[in-house]
DRENTORKOL-3810 file (N, C-alpha, C; in nm, 4 decimals):
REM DRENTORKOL-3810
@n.u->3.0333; n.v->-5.5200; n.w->-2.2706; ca.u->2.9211; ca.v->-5.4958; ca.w->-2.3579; c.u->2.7980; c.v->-5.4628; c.w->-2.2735
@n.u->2.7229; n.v->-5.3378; n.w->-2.3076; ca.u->2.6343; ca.v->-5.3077; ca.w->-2.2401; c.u->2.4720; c.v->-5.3305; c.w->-2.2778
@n.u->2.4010; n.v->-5.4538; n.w->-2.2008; ca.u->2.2460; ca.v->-5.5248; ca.w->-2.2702; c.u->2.1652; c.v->-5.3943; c.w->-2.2564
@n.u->2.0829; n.v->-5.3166; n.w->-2.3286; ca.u->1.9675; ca.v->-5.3033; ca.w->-2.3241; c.u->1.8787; c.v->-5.3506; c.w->-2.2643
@n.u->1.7948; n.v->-5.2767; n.w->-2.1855; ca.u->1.6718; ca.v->-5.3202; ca.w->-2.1036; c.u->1.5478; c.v->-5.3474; c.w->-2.2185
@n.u->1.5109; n.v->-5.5040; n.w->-2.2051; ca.u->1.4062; ca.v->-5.4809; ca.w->-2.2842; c.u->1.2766; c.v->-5.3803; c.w->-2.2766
@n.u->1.2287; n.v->-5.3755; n.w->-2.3912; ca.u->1.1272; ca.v->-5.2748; ca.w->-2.4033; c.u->0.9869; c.v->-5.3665; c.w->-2.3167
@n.u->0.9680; n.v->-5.3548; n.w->-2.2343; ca.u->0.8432; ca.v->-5.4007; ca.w->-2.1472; c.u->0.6944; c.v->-5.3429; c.w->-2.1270
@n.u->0.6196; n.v->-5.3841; n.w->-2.2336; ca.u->0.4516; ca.v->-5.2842; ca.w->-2.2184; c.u->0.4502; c.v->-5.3972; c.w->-2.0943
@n.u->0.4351; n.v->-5.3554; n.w->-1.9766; ca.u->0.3439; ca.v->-5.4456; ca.w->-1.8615; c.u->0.2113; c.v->-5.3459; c.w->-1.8098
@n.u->0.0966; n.v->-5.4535; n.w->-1.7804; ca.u->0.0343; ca.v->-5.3529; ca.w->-1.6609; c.u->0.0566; c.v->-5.4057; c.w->-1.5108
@n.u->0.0835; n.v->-5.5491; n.w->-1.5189; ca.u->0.1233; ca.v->-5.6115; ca.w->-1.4380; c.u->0.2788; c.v->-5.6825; c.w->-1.4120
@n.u->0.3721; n.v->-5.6255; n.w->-1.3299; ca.u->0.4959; ca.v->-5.6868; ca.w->-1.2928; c.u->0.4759; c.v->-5.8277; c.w->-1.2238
@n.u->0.5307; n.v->-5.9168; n.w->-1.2734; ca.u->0.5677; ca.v->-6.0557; ca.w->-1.2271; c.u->0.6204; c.v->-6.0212; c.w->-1.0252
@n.u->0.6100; n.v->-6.0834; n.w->-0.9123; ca.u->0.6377; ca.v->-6.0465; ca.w->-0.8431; c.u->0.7499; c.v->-6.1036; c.w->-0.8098
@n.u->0.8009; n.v->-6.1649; n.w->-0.8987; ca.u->1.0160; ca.v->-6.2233; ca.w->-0.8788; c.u->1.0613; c.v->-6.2114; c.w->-1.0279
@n.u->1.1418; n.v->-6.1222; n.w->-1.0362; ca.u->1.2104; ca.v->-6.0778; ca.w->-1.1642; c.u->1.3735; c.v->-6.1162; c.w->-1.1877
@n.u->1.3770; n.v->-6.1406; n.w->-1.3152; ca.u->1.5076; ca.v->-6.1728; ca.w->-1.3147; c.u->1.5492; c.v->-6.0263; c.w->-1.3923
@n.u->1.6970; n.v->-6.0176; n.w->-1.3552; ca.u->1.7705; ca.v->-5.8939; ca.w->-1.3962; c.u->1.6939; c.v->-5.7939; c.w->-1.5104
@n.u->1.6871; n.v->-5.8599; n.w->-1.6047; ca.u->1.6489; ca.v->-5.7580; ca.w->-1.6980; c.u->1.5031; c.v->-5.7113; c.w->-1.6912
@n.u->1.4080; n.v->-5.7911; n.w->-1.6205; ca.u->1.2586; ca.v->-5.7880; ca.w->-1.6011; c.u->1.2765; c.v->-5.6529; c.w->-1.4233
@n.u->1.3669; n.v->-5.6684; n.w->-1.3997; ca.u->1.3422; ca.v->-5.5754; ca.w->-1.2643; c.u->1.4447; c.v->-5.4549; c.w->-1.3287
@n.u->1.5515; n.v->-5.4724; n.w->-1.4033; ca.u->1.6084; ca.v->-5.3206; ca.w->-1.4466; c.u->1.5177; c.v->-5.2615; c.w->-1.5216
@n.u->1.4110; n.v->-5.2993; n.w->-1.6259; ca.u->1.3070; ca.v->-5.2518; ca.w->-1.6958; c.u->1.1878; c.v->-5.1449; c.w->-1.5888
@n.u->1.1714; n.v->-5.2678; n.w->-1.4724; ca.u->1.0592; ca.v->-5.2629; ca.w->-1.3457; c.u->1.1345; c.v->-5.0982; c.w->-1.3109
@n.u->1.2101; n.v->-5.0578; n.w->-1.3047; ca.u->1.3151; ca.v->-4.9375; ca.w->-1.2136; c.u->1.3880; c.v->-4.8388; c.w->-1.3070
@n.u->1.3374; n.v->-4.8881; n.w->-1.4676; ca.u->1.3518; ca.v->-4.8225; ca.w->-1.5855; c.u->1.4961; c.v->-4.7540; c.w->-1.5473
@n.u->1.6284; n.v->-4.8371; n.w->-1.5408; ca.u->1.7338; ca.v->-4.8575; ca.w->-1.5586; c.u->1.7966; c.v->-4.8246; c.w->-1.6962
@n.u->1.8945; n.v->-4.7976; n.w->-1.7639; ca.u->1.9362; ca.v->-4.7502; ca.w->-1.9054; c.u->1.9532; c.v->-4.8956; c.w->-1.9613
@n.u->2.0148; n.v->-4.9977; n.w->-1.8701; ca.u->2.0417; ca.v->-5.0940; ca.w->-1.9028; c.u->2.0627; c.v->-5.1891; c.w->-1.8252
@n.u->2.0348; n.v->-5.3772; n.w->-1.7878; ca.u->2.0817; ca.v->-5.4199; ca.w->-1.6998; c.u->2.2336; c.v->-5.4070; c.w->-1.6594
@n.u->2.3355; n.v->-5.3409; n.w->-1.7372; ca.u->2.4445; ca.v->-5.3513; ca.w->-1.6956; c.u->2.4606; c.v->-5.2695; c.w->-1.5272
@n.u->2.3880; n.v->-5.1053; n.w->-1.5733; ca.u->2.4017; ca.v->-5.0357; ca.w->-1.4860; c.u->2.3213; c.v->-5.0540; c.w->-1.3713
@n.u->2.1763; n.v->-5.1687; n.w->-1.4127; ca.u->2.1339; ca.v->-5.2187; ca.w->-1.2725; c.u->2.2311; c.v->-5.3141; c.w->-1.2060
@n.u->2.2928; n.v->-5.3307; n.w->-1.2181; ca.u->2.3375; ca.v->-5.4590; ca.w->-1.1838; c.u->2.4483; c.v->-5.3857; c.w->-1.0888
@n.u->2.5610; n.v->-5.2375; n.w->-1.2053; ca.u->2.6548; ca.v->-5.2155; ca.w->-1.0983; c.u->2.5871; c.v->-5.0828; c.w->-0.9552
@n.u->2.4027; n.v->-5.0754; n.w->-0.9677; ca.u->2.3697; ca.v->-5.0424; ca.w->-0.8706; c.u->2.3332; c.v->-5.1136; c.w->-0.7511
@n.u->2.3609; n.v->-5.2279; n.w->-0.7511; ca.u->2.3195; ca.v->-5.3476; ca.w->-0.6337; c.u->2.4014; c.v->-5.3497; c.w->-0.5298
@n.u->2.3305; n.v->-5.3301; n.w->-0.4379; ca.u->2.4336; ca.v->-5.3223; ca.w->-0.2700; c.u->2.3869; c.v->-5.1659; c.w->-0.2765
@n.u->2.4051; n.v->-5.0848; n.w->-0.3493; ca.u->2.3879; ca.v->-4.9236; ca.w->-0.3495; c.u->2.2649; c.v->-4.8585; c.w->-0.3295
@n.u->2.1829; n.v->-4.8670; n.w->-0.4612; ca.u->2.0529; ca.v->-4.8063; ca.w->-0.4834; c.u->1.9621; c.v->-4.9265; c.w->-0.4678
@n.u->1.9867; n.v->-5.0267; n.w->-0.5555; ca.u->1.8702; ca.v->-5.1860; ca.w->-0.5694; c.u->1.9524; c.v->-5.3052; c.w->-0.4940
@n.u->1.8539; n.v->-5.3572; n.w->-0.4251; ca.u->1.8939; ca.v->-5.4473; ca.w->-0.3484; c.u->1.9666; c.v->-5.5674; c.w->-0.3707
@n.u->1.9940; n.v->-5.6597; n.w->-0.3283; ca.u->2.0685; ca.v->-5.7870; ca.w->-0.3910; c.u->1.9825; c.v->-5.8893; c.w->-0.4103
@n.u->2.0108; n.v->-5.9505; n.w->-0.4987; ca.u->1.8828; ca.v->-6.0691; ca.w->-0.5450; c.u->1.9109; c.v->-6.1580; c.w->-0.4225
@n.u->1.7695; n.v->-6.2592; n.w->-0.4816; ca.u->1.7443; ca.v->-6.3375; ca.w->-0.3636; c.u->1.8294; c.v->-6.5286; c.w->-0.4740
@n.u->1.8731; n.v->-6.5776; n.w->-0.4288; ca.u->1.9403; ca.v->-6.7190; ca.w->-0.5136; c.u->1.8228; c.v->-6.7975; c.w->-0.4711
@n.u->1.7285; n.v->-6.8276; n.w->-0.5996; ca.u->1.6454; ca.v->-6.9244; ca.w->-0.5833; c.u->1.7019; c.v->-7.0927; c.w->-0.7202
@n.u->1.7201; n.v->-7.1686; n.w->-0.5642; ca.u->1.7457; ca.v->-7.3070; ca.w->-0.6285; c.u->1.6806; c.v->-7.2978; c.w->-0.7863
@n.u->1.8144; n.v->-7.3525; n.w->-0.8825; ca.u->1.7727; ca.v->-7.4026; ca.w->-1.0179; c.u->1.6922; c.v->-7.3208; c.w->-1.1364
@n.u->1.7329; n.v->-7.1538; n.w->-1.0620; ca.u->1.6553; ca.v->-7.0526; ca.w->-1.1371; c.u->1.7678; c.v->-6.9072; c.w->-1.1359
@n.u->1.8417; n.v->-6.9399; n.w->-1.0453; ca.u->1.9515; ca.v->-6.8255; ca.w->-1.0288; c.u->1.9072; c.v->-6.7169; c.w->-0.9600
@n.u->1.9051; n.v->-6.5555; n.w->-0.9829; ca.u->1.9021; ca.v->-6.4863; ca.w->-0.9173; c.u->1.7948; c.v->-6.4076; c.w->-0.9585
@n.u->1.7285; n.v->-6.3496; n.w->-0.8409; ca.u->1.5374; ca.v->-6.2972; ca.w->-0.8406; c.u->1.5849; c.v->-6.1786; c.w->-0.7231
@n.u->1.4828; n.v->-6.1226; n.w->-0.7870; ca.u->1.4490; ca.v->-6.0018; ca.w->-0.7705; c.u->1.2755; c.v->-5.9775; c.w->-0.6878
@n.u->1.2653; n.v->-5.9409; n.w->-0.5635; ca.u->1.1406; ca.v->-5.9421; ca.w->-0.4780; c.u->1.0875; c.v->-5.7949; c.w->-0.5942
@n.u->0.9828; n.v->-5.7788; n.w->-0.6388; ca.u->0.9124; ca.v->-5.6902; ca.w->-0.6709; c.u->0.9089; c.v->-5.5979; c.w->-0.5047
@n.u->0.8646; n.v->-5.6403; n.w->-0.4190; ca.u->0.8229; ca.v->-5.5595; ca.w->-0.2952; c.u->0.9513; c.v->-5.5164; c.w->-0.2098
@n.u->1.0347; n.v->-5.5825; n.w->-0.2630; ca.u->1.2340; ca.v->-5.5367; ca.w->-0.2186; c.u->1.2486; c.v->-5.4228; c.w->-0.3411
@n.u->1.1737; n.v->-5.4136; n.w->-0.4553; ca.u->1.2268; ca.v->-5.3220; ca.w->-0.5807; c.u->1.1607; c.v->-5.1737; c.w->-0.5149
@n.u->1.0369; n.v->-5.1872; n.w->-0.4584; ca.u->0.9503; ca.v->-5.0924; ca.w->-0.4308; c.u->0.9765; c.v->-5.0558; c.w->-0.3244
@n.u->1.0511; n.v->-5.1089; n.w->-0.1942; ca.u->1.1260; ca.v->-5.0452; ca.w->-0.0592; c.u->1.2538; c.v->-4.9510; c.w->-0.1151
@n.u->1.2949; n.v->-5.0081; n.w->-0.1975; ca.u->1.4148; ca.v->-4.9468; ca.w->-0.2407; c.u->1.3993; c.v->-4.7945; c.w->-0.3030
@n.u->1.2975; n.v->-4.8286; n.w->-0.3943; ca.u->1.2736; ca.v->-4.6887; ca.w->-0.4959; c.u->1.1578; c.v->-4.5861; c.w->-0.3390
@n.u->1.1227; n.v->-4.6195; n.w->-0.2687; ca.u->1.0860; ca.v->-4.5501; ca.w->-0.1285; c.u->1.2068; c.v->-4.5082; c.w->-0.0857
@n.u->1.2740; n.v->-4.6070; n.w->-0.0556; ca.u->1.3964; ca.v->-4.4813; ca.w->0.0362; c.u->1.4642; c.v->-4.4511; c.w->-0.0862
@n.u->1.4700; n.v->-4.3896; n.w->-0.1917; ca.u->1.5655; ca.v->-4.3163; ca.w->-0.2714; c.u->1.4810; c.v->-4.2320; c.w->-0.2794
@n.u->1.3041; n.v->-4.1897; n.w->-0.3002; ca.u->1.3132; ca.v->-4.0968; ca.w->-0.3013; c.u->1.2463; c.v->-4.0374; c.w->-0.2148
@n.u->1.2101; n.v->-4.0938; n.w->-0.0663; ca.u->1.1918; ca.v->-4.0592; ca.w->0.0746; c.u->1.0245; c.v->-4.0526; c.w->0.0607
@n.u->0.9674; n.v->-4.1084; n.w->-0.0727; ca.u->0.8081; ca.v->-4.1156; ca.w->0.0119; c.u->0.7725; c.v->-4.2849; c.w->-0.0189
@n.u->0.7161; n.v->-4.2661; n.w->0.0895; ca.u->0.6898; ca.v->-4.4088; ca.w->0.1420; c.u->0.4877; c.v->-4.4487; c.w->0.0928
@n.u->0.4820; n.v->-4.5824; n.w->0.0285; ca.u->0.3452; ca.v->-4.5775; ca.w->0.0190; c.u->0.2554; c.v->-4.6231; c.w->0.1232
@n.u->0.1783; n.v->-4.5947; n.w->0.1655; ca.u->0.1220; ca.v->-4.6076; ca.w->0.2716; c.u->0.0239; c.v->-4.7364; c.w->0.2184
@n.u->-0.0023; n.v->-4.7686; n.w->0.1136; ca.u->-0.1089; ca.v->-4.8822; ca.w->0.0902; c.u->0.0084; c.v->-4.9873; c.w->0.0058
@n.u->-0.0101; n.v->-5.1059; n.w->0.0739; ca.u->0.0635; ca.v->-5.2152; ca.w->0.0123; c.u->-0.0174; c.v->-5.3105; c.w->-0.0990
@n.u->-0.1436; n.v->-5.3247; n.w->-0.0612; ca.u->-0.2546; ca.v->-5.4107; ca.w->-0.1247; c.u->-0.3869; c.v->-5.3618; c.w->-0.0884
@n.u->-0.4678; n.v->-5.4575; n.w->-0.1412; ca.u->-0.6026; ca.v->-5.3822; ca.w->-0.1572; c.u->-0.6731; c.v->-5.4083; c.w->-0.0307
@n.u->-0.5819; n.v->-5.5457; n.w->0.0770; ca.u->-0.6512; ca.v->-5.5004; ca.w->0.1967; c.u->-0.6404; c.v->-5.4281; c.w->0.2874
@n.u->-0.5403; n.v->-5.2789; n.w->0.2678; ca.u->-0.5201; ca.v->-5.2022; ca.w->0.3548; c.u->-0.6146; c.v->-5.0988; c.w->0.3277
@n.u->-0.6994; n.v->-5.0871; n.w->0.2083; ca.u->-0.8154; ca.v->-5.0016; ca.w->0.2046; c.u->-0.9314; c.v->-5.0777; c.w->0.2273
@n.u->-0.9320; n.v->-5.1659; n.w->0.2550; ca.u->-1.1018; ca.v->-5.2768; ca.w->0.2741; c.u->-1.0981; c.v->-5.2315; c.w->0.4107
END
């Protein structure tokens, strides 16, 4: 059975996502198919004690860099201060 990615208005991403909050983040068709992109395209979650499996926001954003070869040069707001 294949979940639907919830529908997510964010302006702000949480910076540890669980599956369906980071297949949304990478606008995925569905967590199914994020899930069978892991090891491939999206990285492997991180196992945080008593919460299961997370997702680095800044591991989501290395990833979607090397797929499509541009890299951001500003990480936060103190690389322009």
């Amino acid at each position: 059975m294949t979940m639907a990615c919830p529908s997510l208005n964010r302006t702000a991403w949480p910076r540890l996502m669980r599956a369906a909050t980071a297949a949304a983040y990478v606008d995925e068709r569905s967590v199914d198919a994020f899930r069978r992109a892991i090891g491939k395209l999206w990285p492997e979650p991180l196992r945080v004690p008593g919460k299961g499996e997370r997702w680095l926001k800044d591991d989501l954003d290395e990833a979607i860099e090397t797929a499509t070869g541009r890299k951001s040069e500003i990480k936060d707001a103190a690389d322009v201060l």
